[in-house]
N, C-alpha and C positions, 0 to 999 in steps of 0.2 A: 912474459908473453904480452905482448901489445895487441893483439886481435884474438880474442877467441869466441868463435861459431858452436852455436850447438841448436839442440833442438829436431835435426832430422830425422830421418828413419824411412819406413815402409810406409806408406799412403793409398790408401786403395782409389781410383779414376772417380773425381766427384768428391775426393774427401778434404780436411782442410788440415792445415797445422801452420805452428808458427815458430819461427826460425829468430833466436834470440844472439847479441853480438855484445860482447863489454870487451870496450875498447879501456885503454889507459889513456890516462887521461890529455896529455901531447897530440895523441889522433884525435880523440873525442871531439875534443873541442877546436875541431877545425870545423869551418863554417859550414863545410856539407859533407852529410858522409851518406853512406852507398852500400846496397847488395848488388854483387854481381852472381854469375852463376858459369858453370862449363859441361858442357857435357863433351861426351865424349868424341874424341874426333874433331872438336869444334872450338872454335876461339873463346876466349875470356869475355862477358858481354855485361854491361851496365843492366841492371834491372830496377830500380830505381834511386831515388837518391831524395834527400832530407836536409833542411836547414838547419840551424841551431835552435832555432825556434821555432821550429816544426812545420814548418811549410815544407811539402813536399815538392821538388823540383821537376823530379823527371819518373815516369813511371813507362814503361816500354812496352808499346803495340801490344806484344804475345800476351804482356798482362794486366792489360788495363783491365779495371772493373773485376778481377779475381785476387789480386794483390795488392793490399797496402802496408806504407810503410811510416815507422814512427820511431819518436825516442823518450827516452828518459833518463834526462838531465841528471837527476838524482843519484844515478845507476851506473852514471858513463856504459846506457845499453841500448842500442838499435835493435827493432823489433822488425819481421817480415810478415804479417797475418798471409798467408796463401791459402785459399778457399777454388774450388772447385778447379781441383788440380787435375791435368792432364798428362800422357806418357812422355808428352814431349818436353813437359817441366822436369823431367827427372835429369838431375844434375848434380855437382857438388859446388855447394853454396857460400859466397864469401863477404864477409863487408870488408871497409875500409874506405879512407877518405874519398872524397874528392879533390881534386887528381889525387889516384894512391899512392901509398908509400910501399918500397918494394918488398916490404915482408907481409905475405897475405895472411899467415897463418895456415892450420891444418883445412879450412874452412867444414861443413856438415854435409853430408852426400844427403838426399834427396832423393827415394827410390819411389816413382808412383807405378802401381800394378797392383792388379787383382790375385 
């Protein structure tokens, strides 16, 4: 398995979690790697994205300022912190490089509701 997501679940409107990624090491250590997310009905969308060295590159409108994202070199593992999550962030959630490579993995669904 080269991507594997985990970390989601149920999330009540206003609550946080974090969304954890260990990649192998060939993705890893590509210069940027990335959550993306889908819901339903809706295209595959960048959410943001990470250096090797942890500068974060891109982080996108719907979640600036509720979402950050990180790594640990150590771990070959990207991190998503999601804090004061909305109905509209309910998705199923994926990393992988940037630009990705075509096996996403299972990626974590993402269910926010009360």
């Amino acid at each position: 398995v080269q991507l594997q997501a985990s970390g989601g679940g149920l999330v009540q409107p206003g609550g946080s979690t974090r969304l954890s990624c260990a990649a192998s090491g060939n993705i890893y250590n590509s210069v940027v790697m990335g959550w993306w997310r889908q819901a339903p009905g809706k295209q595959r969308e960048l959410v943001a994205s990470i250096t090797r060295t942890g500068t974060t590159v891109y982080i996108a409108d719907a979640v600036k300022g509720r979402f950050t994202i990180s790594r640990d070199n150590g771990r070959n593992t990207v991190y998503l912190q999601m804090s004061s999550l909305k109905p509209e962030d309910m998705a199923v959630y994926y990393c992988n490089r940037v630009p990705p490579v075509d096996d996403w993995g299972q990626g974590t669904q993402v269910t926010v509701s009360s």
